[in-house]
C-alpha positions as CSV (number, residue, x, y, z in Angstrom):
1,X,44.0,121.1,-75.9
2,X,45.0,117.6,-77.2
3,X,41.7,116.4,-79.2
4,X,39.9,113.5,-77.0
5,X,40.1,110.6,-80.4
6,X,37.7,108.5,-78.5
7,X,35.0,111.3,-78.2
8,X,35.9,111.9,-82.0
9,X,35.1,108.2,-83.0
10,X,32.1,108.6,-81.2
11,X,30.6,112.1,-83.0
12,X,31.7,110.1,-86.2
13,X,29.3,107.3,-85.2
14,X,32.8,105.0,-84.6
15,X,33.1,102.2,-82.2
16,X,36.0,102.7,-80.0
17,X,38.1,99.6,-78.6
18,X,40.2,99.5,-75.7
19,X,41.7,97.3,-73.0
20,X,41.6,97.3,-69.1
21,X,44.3,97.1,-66.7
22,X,44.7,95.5,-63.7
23,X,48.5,95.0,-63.2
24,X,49.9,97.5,-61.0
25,X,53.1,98.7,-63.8
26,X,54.0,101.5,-66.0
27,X,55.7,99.1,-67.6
28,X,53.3,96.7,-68.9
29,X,50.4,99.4,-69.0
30,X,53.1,101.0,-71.6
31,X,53.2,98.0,-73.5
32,X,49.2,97.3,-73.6
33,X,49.0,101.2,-74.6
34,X,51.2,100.6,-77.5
35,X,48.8,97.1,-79.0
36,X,46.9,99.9,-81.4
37,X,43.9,100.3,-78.6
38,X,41.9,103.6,-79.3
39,X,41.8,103.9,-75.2
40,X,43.2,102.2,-72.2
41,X,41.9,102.0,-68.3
42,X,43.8,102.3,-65.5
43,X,41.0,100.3,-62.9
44,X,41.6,101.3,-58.9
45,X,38.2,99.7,-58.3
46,X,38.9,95.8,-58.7
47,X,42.6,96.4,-59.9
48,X,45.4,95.6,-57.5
49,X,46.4,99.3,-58.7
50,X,46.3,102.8,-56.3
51,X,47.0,106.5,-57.0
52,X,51.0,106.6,-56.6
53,X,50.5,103.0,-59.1
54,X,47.9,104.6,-61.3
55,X,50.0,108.0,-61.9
56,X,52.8,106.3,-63.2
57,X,50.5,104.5,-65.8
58,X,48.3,107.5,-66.7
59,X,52.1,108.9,-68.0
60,X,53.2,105.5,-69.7
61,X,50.0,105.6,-71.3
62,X,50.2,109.0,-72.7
63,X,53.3,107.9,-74.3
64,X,51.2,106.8,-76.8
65,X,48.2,107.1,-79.1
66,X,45.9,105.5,-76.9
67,X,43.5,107.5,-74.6
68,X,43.9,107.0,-70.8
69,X,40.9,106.1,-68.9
70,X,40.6,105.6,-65.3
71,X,37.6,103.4,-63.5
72,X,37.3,104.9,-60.4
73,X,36.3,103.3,-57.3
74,X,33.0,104.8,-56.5
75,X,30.8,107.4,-57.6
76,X,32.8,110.1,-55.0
77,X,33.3,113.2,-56.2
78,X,36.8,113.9,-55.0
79,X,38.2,110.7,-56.3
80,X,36.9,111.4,-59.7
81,X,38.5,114.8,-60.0
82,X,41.9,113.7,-58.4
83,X,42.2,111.3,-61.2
84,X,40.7,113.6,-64.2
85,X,44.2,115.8,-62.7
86,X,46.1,113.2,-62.9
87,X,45.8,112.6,-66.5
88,X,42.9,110.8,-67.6
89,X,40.9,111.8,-70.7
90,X,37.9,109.7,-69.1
91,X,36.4,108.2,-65.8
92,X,34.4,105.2,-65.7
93,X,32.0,105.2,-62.5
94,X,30.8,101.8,-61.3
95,X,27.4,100.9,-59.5
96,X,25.4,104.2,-60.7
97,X,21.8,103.1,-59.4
98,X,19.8,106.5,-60.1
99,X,19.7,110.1,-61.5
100,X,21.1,111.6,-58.7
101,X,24.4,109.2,-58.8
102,X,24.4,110.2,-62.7
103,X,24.3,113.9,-61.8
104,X,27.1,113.3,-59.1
105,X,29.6,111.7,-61.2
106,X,28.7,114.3,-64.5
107,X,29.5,117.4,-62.4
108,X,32.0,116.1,-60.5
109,X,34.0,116.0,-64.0
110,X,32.4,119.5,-65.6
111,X,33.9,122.8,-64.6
112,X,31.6,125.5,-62.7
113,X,28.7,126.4,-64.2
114,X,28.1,123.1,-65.7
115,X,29.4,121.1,-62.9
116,X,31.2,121.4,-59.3
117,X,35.2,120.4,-60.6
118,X,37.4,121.9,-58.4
119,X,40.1,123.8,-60.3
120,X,43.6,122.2,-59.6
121,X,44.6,120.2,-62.8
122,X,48.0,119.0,-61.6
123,X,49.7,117.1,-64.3
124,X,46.9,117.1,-66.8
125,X,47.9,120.4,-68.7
126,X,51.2,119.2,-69.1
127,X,49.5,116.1,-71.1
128,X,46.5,117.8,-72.4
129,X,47.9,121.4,-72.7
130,X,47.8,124.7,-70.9
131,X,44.4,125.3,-72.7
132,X,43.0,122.8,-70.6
133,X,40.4,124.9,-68.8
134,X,38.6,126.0,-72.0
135,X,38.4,123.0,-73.7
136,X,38.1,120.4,-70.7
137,X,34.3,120.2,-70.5
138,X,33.9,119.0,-74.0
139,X,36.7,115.9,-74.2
140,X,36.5,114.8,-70.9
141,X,34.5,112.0,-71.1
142,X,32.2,111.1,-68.0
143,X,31.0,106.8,-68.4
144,X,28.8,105.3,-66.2
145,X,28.2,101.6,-65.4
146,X,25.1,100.0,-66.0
147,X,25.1,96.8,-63.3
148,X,22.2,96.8,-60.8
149,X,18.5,96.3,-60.6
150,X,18.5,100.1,-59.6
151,X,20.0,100.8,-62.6
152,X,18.1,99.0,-64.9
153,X,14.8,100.3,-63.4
154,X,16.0,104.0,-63.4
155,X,17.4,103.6,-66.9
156,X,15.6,106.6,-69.0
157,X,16.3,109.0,-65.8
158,X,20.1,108.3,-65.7
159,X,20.6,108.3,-69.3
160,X,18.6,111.9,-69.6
161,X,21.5,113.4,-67.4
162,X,22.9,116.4,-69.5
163,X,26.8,115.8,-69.9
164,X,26.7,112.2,-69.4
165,X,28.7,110.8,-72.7
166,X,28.1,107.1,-72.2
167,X,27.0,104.0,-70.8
168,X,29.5,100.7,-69.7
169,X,27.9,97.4,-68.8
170,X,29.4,95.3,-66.1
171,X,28.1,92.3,-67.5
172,X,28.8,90.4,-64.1
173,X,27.7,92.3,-62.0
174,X,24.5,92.8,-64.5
175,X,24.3,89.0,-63.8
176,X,24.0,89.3,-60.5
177,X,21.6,91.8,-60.4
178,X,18.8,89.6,-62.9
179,X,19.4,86.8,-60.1
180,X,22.0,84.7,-62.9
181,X,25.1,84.9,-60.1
182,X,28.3,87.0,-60.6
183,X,29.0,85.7,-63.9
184,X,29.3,86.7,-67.5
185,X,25.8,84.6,-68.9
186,X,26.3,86.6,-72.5
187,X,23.9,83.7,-74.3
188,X,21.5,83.5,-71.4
189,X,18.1,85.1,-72.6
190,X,17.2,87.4,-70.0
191,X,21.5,88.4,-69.2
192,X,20.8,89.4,-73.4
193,X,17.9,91.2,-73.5
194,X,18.7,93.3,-70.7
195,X,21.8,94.2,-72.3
196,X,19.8,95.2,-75.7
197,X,17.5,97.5,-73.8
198,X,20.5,98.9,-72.5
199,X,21.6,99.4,-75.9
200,X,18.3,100.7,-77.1
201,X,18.3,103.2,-74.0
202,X,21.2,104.2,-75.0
203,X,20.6,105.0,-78.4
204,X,17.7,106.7,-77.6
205,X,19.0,109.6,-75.1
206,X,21.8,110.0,-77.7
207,X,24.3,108.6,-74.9
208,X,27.4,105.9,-76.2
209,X,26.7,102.4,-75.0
210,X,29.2,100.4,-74.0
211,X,30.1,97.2,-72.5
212,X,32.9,95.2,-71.0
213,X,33.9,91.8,-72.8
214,X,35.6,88.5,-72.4
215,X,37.3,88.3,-76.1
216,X,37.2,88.8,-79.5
217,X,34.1,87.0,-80.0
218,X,31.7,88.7,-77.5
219,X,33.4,92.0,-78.8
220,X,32.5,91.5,-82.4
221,X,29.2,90.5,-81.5
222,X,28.7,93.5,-79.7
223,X,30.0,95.5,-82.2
224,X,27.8,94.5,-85.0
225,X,24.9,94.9,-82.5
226,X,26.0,98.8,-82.0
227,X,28.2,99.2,-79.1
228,X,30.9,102.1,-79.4
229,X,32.5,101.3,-76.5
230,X,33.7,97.7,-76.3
231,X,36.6,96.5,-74.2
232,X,38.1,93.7,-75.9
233,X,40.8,92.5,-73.5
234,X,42.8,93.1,-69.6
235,X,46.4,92.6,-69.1
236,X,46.0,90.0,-67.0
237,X,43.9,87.5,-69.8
238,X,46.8,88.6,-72.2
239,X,49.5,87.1,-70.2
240,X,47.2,84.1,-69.2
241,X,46.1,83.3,-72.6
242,X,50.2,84.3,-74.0
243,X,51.5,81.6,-71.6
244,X,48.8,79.2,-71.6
245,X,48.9,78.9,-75.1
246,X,53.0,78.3,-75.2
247,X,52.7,75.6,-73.2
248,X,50.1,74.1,-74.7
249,X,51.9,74.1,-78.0
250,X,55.0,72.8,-76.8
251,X,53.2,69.6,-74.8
252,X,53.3,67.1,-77.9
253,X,57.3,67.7,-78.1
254,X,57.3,67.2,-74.2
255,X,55.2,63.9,-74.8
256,X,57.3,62.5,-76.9
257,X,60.5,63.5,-75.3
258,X,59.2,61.6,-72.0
259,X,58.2,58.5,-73.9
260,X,61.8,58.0,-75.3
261,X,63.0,58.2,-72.0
């Protein structure tokens, strides 16, 4: 079975960068796959993206280097194994409140007897190889998102879940839930040190904590702080930033071209 490079940063003690799509294209998920990102996620829960969109990507992303990721929808067990078929080498699962959501989500990626995956890869062992079944359990990598009071108050019994590889903060939505509002409040004192006992959590059930950020700075931050799962960028800031920043350099020579008018 192609090697899962993510899961091998992580046994090395390696962060592990990657980028989040939102865009429903091939096209441009080919061309985010190919920036040097150790993994890349296909997101059908806020992306404008669905499975016959999301298929297409999983194969332009395996095109490349990167590993494809997919954040699912909801913690539903069929949707998490259609996708794992479809190609990706990992499933993030937003809004996991307790243990039992943890244990949902683990088996529904683990082959019987560790788990309850149905056995139909598709198009995976055409990407991964024909090996697939034997090797499946150990590189597919089941993440879970850290973003509600629940959450935070259940935090040693989720994190205790055998099989569970690693832990994604939604940093908005981990706003909202310490009454802050749906936004990313990174400096605010009580957003911070409820994403350090994440982190601490984390560290101490042997379990990868990650996080979702806004940029290079909140990402290197992170990473110093011990994050091995950082998402440094989406498509859609990468155009926005690209173009904004174009036009911004070009506004002196449109100044100065309207004043000789």
């Amino acid at each position: 079975m192609r090697p899962n490079t993510v899961k091998q940063l992580w046994r090395e003690g390696k962060p592990a960068v990657g980028c989040w799509l939102g865009v429903p294209s091939s096209y441009s998920a080919e061309i985010m796959a190919n920036m040097g990102f150790d993994w890349v996620c296909v997101d059908t829960q806020h992306g404008a993206i669905d499975y016959s969109t999301a298929l297409p990507m999983l194969q332009a992303i395996s095109t490349t280097p990167a590993m494809p990721f997919v954040r699912v929808p909801w913690c539903e067990p069929s949707i998490i194994m259609k996708y794992l078929d479809a190609g990706a080498y990992g499933v993030v699962v937003p809004m996991i409140s307790s243990r039992a959501d943890a244990e949902m989500a683990v088996a529904a990626c683990r082959y019987p007897p560790r788990g309850y995956r149905s056995a139909g890869p598709n198009r995976i062992v055409y990407y991964a190889g024909q090996d697939y079944f034997e090797h499946a359990d150990e590189e597919v990598a089941c993440i879970v998102m850290i973003e509600t009071p629940e959450a935070l108050a259940n935090l040693d019994d989720i994190l205790s879940v055998p099989g569970l590889d690693a832990a994604y903060i939604g940093p908005s939505d981990l706003s909202q839930a310490l009454g802050l509002g749906p936004r990313y409040n990174a400096d605010n004192p009580k957003h911070a040190e409820a994403v350090t006992r994440v982190r601490e959590a984390c560290e101490r059930h042997g379990v990868i904590p990650g996080i979702h950020t806004s940029g290079s700075g909140l990402s290197s931050r992170y990473i110093t702080e011990g994050f091995k799962m950082i998402m440094l960028t989406t498509d859609t800031a990468g155009i926005i930033a690209g173009a904004r920043g174009e036009l911004a350099a070009i506004q002196p020579a449109l100044t100065a071209a309207t004043a000789a008018i």
